[in-house]
N, C-alpha and C positions, 0 to 999 in steps of 0.2 A: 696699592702695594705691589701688585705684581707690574706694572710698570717702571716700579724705581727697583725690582732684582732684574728686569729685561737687564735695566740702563747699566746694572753694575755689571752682568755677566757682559755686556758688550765692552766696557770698560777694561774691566781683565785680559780679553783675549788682544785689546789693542796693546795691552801692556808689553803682553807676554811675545807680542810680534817682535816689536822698539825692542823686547832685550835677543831677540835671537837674529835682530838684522845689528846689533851692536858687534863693532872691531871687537874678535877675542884676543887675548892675549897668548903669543906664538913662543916658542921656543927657540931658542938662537939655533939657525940651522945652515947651513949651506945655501948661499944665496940661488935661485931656479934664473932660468932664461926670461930675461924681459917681457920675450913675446906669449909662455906660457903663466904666465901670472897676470898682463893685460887680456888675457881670452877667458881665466879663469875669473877675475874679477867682472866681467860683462856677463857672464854666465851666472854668476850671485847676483848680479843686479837684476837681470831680468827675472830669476826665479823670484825676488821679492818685488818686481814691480806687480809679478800675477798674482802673488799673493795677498799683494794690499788691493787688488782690484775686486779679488776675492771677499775681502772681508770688507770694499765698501760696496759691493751688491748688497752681500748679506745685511749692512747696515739699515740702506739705503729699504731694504724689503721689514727690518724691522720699526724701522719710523711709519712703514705705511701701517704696519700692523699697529702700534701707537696710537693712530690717528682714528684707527678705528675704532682700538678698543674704547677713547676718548668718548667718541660721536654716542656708541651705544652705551656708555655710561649717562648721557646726556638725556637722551632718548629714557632710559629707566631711571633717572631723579625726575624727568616730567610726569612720567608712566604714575611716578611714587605721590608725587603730589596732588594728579586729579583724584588717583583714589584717596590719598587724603582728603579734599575736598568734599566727593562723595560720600565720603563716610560722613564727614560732620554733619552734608546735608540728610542724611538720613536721620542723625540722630537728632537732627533741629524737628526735622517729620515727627520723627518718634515720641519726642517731647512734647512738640503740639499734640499729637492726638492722647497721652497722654492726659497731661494740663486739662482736656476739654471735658466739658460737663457731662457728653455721652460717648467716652470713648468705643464702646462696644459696638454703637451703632455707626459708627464712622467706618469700625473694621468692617463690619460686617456689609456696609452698603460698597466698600470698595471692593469686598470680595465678592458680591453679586457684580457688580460692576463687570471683574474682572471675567468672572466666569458666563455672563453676556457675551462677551468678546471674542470670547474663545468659541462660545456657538457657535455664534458669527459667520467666524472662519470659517468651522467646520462647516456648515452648511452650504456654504458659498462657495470650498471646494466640494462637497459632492452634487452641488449644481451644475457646477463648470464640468465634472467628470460625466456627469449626465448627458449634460449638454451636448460633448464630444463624443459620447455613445449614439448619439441620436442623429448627430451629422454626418457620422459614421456609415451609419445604418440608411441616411438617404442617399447620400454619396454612392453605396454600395446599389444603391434603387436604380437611383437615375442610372448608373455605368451601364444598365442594362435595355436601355432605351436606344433608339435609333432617332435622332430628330432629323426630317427634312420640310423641305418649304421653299418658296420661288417666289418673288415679284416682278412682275412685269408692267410697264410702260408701253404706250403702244399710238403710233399716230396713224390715221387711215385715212382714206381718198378713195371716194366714188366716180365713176367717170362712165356715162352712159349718156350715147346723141346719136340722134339723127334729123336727115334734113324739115323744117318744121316745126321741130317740138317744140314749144316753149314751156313743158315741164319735165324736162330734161335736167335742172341742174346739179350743178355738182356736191355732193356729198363731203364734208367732214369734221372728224370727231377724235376726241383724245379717248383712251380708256384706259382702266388700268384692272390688274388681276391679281391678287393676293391669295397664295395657297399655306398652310402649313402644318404638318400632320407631325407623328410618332410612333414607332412602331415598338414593341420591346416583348422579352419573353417574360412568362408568366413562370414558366418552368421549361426543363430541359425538352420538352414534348410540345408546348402550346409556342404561338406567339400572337399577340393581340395587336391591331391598331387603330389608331381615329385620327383624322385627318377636317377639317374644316377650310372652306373654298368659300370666295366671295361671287358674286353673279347673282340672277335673278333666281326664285323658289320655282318659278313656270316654265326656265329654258335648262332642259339636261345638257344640253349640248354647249352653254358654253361658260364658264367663269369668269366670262369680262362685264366689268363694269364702266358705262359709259360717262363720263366727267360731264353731268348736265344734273338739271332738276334744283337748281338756286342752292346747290350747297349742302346738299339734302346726305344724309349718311347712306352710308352701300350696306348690302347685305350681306353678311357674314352665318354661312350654315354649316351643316355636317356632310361633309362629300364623300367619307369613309368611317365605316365602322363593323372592323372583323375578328374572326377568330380564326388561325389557321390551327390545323394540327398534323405534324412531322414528326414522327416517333425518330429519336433516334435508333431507335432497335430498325427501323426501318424507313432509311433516308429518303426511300424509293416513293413512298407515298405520303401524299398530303393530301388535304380534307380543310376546304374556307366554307364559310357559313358569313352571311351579312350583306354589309356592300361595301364592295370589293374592286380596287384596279383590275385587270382583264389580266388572267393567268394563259390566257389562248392566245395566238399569233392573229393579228385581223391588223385592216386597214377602216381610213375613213369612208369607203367604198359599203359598207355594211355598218361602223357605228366611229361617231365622232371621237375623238383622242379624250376631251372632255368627261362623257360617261363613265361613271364608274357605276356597271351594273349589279343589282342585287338579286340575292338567292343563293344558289350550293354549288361549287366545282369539286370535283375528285380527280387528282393528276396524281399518276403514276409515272415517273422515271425511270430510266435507265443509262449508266452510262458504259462505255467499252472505252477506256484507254486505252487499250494495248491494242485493239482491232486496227488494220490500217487505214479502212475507209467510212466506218459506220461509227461517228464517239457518241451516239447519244439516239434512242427512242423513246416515245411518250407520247399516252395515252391520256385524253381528260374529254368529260362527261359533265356537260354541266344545264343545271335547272334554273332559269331566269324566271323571277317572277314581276310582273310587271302592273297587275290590275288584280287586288283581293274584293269580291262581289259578296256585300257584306252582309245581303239575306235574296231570299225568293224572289221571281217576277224581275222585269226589266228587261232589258235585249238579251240576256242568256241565261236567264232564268238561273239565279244564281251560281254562275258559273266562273271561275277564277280563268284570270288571263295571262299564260307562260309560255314560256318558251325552252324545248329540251333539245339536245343534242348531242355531239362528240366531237372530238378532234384527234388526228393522228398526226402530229410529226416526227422530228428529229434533226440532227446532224450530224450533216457528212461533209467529208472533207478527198471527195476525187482527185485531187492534185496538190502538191503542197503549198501553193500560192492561191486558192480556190477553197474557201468552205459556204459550203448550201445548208440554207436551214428551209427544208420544204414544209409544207400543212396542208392540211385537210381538211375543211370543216364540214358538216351538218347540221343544220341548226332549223327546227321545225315552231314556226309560232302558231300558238292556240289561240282563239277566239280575240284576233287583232280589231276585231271594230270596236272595241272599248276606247281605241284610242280617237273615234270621230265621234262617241258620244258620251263624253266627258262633262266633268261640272264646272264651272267658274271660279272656284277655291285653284281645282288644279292645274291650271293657265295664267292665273293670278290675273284675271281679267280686270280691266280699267273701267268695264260698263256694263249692263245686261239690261234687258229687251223684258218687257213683260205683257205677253200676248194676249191678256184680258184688256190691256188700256191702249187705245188706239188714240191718236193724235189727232185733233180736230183737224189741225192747221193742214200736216200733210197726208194725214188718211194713214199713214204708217205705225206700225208699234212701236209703246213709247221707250224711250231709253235711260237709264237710272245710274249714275255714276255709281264706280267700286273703289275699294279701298287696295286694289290691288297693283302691284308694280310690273304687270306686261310678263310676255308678250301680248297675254289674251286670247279669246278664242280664233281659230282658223275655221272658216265653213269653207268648202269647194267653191269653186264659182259659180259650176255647175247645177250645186245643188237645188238653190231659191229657197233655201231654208232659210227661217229667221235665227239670231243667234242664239235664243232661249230656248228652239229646240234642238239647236243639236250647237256641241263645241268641242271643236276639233282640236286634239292634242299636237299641233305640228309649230314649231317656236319659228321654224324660216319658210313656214307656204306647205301648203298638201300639193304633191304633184303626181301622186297615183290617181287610177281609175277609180270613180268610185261612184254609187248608185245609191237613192234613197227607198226603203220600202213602201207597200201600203202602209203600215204605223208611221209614218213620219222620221224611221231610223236611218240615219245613214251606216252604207256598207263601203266594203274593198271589192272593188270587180274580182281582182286576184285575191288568193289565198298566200300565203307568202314561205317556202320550203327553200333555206339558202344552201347553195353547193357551192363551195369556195375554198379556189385553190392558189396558194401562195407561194412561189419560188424566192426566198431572199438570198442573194449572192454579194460575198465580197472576194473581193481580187485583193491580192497584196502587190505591190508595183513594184518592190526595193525600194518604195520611200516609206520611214516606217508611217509620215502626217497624210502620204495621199495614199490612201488603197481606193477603191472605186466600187461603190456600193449599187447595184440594182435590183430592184424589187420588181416582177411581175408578179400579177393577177387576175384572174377569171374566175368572175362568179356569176351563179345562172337563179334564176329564181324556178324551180323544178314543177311550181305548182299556178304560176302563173296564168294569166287567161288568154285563152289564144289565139283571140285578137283585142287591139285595144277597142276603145271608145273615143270618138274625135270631138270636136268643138261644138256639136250640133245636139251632143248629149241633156240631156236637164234634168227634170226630177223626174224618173224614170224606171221602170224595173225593166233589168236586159232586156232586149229586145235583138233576137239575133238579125233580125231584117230590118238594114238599117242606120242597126244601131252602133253598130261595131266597123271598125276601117279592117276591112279583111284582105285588105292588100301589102299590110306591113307586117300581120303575125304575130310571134310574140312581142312583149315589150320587154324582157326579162334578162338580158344578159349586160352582163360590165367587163370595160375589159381597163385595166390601168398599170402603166408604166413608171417607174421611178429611176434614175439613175441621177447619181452624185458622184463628186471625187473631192476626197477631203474626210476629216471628221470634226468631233468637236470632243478633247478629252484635253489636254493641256492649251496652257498659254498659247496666245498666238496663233493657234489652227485655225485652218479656213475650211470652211464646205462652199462648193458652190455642186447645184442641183437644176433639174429638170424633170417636171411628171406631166403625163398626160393621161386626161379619161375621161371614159364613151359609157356614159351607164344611160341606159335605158329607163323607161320610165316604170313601171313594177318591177325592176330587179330587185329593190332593197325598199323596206319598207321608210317613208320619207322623214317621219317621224323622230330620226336617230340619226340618219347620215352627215356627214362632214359639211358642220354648218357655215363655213367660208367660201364655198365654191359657189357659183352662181343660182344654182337651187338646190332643191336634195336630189330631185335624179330628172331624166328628160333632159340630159345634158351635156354638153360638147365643154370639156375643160383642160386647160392649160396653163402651168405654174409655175414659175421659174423664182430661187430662192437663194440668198448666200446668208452666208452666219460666218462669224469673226471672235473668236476666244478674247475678248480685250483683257481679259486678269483670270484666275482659274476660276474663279464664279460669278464671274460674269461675261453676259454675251450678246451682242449687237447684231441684228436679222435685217435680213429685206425680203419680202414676199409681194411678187406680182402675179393676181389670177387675172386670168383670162379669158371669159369663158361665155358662152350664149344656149339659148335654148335649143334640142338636137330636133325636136322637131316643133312648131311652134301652134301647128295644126290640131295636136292630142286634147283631151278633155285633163283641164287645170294645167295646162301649161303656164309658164312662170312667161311674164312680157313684160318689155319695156314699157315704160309710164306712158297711157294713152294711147299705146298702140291696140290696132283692129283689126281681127280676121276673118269676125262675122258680119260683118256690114261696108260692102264695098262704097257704100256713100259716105261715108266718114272719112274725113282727110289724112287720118294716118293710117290706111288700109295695107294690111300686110296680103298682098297677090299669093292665091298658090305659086310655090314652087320659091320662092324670097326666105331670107331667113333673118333671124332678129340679129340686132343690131349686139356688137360684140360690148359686154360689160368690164373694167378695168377696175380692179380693187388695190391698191399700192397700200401696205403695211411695213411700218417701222418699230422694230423691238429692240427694245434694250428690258436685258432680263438679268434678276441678280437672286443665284439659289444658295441656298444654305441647310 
């Protein structure tokens, strides 16, 4: 209906145009100028050709409207018909239940039906809201976590000859090293973490596991587990309990990179921004515990074996291309021959000796496989002990002094009191990839013996006459060099490096020290290394040591295979005054951290 008033009122206005563009009827008047009544009739024509343009817009706009009012007429006669439909289907529903012999129960089972349904939901969303409460609430957990971790790959090559040997050959071996820990706060005051490292349970010193053993699985243990506490009220100090990465500045010169030692450190900070030369002092005290002696009697009569001390550094910054970070340590160990007479659990020994059963065949005592994964025990050479009485804690060789009692115990000729001093410097060059890093160090063993013990030593208690080389003096001091240029922090960076070190043989107890170098100490070492950023976490190394024994003459000196210094009839006799033969360790890493 209101389509056919559009179409009439369009109708009219077209009428009403046609009668006002009609000829009117003029009055007889005095004829005008030709040329003003040909200007005036162009003038009427144009006014009405805009006018009819006019009214076919507007037409032309009301057919569209037409078209639609059409469409959504169309649209609600279908609208009208499905609910017609609907409705009938309902009432055909309604009729059948109806008609049926139990309509009450039909209602009633669809209205349980229905209100099932609806639990359903219900429940289903306050699971899902749970749910996301919950993921929530981990989310929020984990964000407080630190994760890190490293693999490494690693190829190696032994290389140690001289003229003769024919048990000289060459060494090599794949290994590989998986570490990976977490750190996270407990609260704004605590932070807690645990870290777990692959390697043997008998060697602290290193997390490498060597690719042999027919396919056999590697060890996976606990390498860390701390509790620090940093009050925010008081940034200056912190307080670790457990076992812990080294919060003190040290080298492999006193204890391998590997170790992470347990017991208590207390470090105190401080820093000075604004100062111009001094940005940072600090103070840490810390208590190693090493051997708990778990009742009365025994080599120290129930006596715990630790180690206490302190450290003073800081840094400073003398020049604005130049910052020093210097240290100080003292570090006093107590009752250290727990570590040469140890049990065969904590060496994870492969065999043990049992000195009631002697060996028909070779007079010797007999030996009994173990269920342990090495290194196993270390005795001196010196000593002539059998392995069941005494088992030496040392995973790469004992190469201190050391003496057996009347009981049959072995000792440490030296006591062991480290003074150790560290100068680390870098330089900045104006390149910001290469500044140039050197580390000196000098450390003394303050309580060492003062003279050593040579090759002629055995199972012995001191004997000043004689017994001791009292022509070399201490054996106690280290001295090591490190200089690099490069670092490794982005893409693409190169280090390349150089160190050199003289340690003595009681300067550091052997037990700990930097298990890659040619022994733990009594030795002349040389090291030359590059590292290559191939991607931000990962990195490609080369390591060649160098290194021989410094004197080869001392009591448990480390020798090449088959070589002799006490028995000049033997074909590979090392003469006074000769030195061993130099050892070449070539290492290839590729390491990827996360």
């Amino acid at each position: 209906m209101k389509a056919v008033i559009k179409l009439s009122v369009v109708l009219l206005l077209v009428s009403v145009l046609q009668a006002q563009t009609a000829t009117p009827k003029k009055k007889v008047s005095k004829p005008k100028p030709v040329n003003a009544d040909v200007q005036a009739l162009k003038d009427a024509v144009a006014t009405q050709q805009e006018q009819i343009k006019a009214l076919s817009d507007q037409l032309q706009q009301t057919n569209q409207q037409l078209q639609q009012t059409n469409q959504q007429f169309q649209q609600t006669q279908q609208q009208l018909q499905q609910a017609q439909q609907a409705a009938a289907d309902a009432q055909q529903k309604a009729n059948a239940v109806a008609e049926s012999s139990a309509p009450k129960d039909a209602v009633d089972k669809l209205n349980s039906e229905y209100a099932d349904v609806q639990t359903s939901l219900t429940n289903n969303a306050l699971s899902e809201q749970e749910q996301q409460k919950r993921f929530s609430g981990l989310e929020d957990s984990l964000g407080r976590f630190r994760w890190t971790g490293d693999m490494r790959v690693r190829g190696e090559s032994f290389f140690q000859k001289y003229s003769g040997c024919t048990l000289c050959n060459d060494r090599n071996r794949a290994r590989v090293r998986v570490r990976f820990g977490f750190e996270g706060k407990l609260n704004e005051d605590f932070i807690a973490g645990i870290a777990l490292a692959s390697g043997t349970l008998g060697d602290p010193t290193t997390t490498n596991e060597t690719l042999t053993n027919f396919f056999d699985r590697k060890t996976i243990a606990l390498d860390r587990g701390y509790i620090t506490f940093n009050p925010v009220a008081h940034k200056w100090l912190s307080l670790t309990g457990g076992k812990f990465a080294y919060s003190w500045q040290r080298t492999g010169v006193t204890f391998d990179p590997d170790i992470n030692p347990e017991g208590f450190v207390a470090k105190f900070s401080k820093d000075f921004s604004s100062a111009p030369m001094v940005k940072n002092v600090n103070l840490q005290f810390m208590s190693l515990l090493y051997n708990e002696a778990s009742g009365a009697g025994g080599l120290y009569s129930g006596r715990d074996s630790f180690a206490v001390g302190g450290q003073i550094g800081g840094r400073l910054q003398p020049l604005k291309f130049w910052t020093l970070t210097p240290s100080f340590t003292i570090l006093n160990f107590r009752y250290p021959d727990a570590l040469l007479n140890t049990n065969f659990f904590a060496v994870q020994a492969t065999s043990t000796n049992n000195a009631d059963i002697i060996d028909p065949a070779t007079g010797k005592v007999a030996t009994f496989p173990l269920p342990g994964e090495g290194p196993g025990c270390t005795t001196p050479k010196s000593s002539g002990l059998q392995t069941s009485q005494a088992c030496g804690f040392a995973a790469n060789g004992m190469t201190n002094s050391t003496y057996v009692d009347a009981a049959g115990h072995l000792h440490f000729l030296s006591s062991f009191l480290y003074a150790d001093l560290i100068l680390n410097n870098q330089f900045k060059t104006g390149m910001a990839r290469l500044p140039i890093n050197l580390v000196l160090e000098y450390e003394n063993n303050l309580n060492a013996a003062a003279h050593p013990f040579d090759y002629t030593v055995k199972n012995a208690v001191p004997d000043p006459v004689g017994a001791e080389n009292k022509s070399l003096g201490k054996q106690s001091h280290a001295y090591m060099a490190d200089i690099s240029v490069g670092q490794q922090k982005k893409k693409n960076d190169f280090q390349l490096g150089y160190a050199f070190l003289r340690q003595e043989q009681d300067s550091a107890i052997a037990s700990w020290t930097e298990s890659d170098q040619r022994a733990p100490t009594n030795i002349l070492q040389h090291r030359v290394y590059a590292l290559w950023r191939v991607a931000p976490n990962a990195t490609a190394s080369f390591t060649w040591w160098h290194g021989r024994t410094l004197d080869p003459f001392l009591q448990n000196a480390a020798l090449a295979p088959n070589l002799q210094v006490s028995d000049s009839t033997k074909p590979f006799y090392l003469a006074p005054g000769q030195s061993e033969p130099w050892l070449n360790r070539l290492q290839f890493d590729l390491i990827y951290t996360f």
